[in-house]
OpenMM code with the backbone's topology and positions (N, CA, C; nanometers):
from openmm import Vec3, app, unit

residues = "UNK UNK UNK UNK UNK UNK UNK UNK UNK UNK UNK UNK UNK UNK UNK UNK UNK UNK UNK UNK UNK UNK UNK UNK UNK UNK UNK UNK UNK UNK UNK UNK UNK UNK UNK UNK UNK UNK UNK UNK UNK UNK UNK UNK UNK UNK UNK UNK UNK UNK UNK UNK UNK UNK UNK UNK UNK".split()
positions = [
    Vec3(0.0845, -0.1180, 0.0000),
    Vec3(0.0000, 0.0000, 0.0000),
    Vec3(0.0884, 0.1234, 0.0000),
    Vec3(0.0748, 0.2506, -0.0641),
    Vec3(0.1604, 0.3421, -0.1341),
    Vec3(0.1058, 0.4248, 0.0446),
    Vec3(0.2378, 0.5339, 0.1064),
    Vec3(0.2544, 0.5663, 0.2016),
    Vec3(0.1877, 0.6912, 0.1809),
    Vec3(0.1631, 0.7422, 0.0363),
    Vec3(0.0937, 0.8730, 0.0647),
    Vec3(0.0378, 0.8275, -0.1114),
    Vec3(-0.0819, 0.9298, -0.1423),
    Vec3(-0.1536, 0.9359, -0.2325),
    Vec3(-0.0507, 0.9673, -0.3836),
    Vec3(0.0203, 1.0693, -0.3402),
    Vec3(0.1050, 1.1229, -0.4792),
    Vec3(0.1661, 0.9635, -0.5095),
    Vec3(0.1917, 0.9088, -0.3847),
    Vec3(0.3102, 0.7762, -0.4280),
    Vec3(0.2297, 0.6883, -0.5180),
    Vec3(0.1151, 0.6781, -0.4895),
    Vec3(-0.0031, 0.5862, -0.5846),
    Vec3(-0.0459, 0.5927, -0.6964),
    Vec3(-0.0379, 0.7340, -0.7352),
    Vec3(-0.0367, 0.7650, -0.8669),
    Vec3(0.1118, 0.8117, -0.9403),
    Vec3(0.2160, 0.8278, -0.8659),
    Vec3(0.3418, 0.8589, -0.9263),
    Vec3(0.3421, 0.8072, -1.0986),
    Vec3(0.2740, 0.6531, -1.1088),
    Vec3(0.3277, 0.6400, -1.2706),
    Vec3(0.1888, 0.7082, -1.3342),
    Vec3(0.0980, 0.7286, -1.3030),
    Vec3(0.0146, 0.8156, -1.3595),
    Vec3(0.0608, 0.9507, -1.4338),
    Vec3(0.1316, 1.0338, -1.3111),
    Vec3(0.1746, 1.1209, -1.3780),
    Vec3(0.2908, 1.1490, -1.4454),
    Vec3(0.3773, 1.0165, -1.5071),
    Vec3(0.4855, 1.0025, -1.5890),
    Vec3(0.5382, 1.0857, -1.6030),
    Vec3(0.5681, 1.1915, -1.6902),
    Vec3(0.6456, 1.3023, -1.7489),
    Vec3(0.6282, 1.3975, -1.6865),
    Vec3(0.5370, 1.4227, -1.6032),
    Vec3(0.5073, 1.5149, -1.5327),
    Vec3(0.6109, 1.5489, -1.4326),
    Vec3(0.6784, 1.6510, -1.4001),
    Vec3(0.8142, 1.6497, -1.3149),
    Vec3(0.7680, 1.7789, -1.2333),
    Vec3(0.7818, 1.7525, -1.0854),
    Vec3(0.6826, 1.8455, -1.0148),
    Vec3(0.7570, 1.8530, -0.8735),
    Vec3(0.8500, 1.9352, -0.8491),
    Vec3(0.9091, 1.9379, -0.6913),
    Vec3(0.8378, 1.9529, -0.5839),
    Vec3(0.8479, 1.7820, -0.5512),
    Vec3(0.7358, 1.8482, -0.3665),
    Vec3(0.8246, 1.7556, -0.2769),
    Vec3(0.7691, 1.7968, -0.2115),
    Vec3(0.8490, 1.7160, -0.0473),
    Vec3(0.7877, 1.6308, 0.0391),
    Vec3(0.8075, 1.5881, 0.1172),
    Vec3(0.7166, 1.4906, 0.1778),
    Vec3(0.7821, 1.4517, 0.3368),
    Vec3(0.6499, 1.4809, 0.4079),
    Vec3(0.6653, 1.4837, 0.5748),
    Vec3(0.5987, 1.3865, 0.6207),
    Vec3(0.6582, 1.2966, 0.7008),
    Vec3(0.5624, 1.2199, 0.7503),
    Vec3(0.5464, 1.2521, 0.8733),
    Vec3(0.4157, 1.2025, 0.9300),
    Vec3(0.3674, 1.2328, 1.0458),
    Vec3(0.3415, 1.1000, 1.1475),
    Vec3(0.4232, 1.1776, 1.2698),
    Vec3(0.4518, 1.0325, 1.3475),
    Vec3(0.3572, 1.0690, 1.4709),
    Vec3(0.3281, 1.0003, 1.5295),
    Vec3(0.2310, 0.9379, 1.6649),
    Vec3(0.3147, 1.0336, 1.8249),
    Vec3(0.2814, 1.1564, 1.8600),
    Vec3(0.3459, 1.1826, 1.9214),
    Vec3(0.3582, 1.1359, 2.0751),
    Vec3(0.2461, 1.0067, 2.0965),
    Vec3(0.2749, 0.9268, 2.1609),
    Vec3(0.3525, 0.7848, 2.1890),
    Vec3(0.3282, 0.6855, 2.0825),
    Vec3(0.4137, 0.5848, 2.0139),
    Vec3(0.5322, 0.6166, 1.8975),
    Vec3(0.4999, 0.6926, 1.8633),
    Vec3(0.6152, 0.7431, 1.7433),
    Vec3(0.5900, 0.6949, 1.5829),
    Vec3(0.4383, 0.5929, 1.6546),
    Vec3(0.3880, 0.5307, 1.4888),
    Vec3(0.3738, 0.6179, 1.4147),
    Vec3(0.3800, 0.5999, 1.2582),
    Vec3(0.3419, 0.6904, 1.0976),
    Vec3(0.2179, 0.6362, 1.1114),
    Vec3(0.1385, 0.5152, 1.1445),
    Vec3(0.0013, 0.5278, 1.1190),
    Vec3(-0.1110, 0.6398, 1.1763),
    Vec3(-0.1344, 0.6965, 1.0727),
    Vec3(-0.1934, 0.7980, 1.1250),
    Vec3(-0.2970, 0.8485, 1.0512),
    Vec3(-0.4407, 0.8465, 1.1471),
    Vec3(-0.5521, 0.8738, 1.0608),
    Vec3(-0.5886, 1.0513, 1.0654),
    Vec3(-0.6264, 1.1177, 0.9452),
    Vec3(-0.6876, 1.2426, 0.9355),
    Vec3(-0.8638, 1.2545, 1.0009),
    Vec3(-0.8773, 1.3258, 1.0421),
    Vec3(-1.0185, 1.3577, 1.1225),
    Vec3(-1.0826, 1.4234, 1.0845),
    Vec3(-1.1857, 1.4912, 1.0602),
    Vec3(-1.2880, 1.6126, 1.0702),
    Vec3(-1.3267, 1.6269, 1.2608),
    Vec3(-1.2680, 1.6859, 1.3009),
    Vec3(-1.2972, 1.7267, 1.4340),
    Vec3(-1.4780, 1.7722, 1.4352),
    Vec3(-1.5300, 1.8250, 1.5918),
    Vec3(-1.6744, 1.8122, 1.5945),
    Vec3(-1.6824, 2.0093, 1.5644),
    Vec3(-1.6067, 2.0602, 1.5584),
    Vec3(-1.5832, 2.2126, 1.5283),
    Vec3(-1.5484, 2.2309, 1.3880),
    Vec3(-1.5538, 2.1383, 1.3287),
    Vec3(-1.4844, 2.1866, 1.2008),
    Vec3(-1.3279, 2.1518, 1.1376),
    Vec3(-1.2678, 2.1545, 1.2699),
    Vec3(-1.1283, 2.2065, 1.2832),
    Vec3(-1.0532, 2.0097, 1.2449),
    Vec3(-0.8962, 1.9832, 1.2069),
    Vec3(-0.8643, 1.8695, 1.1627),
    Vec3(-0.7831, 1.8497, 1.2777),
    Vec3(-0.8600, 1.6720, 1.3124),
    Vec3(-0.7590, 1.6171, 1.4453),
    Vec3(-0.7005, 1.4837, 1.3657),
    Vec3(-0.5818, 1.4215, 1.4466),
    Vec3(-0.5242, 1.3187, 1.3614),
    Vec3(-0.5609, 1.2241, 1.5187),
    Vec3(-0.5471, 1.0921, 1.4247),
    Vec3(-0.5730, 0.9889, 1.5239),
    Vec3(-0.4474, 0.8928, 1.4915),
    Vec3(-0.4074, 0.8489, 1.5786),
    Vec3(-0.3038, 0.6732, 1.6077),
    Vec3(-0.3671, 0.5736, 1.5717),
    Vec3(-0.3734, 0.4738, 1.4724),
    Vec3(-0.4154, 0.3603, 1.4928),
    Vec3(-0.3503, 0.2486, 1.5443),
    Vec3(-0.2635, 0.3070, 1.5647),
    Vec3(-0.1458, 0.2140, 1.6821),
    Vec3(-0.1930, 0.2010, 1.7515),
    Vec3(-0.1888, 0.3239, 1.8356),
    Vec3(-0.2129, 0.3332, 2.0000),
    Vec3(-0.3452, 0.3730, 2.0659),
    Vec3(-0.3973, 0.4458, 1.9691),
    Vec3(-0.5363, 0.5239, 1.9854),
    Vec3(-0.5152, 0.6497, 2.0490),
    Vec3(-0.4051, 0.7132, 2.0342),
    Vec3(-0.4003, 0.8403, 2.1102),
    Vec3(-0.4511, 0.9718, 1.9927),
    Vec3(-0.5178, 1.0972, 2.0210),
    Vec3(-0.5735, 1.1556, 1.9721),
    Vec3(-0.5189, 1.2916, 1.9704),
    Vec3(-0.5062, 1.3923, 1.8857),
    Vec3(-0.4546, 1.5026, 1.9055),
    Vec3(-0.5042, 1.6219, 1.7754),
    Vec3(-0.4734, 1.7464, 1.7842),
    Vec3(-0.5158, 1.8360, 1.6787),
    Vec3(-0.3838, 1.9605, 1.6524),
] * unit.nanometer
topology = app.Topology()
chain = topology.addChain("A")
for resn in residues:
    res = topology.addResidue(resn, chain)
    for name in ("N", "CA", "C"):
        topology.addAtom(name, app.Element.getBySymbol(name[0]), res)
C-alpha cells in the first residue's frame, strides 16, 4: 500500500516532473506513521493513532 496518495499515482503522472516534499507524520505518543486524518466536531482537523489510539489536533 503506497505511504501517501502522490506515491499511488506517481506512474500516472509520468512526465510530469513536479518538486514536492514529503513529511511524515509520526504518533506523538508511540512514534507510529500510522496515522488517521479527522474532521474534528468544530470543524477544525484532528489526527488519530491507529497504533495506539491516542488523539490530538
Amino acid at each position: 500500500m503506497p505511504a501517501s496518495i502522490l506515491e499511488g499515482v506517481d506512474h500516472l503522472l509520468g512526465a510530469v516532473s513536479t518538486p514536492r516534499t514529503s513529511t511524515r507524520l509520526g504518533c506523538p505518543s508511540c512514534g507510529s506513521a500510522h496515522i488517521a486524518q479527522v474532521l474534528g466536531d468544530n470543524g477544525g482537523i484532528s489526527y488519530v493513532c491507529t497504533a495506539c489510539g491516542h488523539s490530538w489536533s
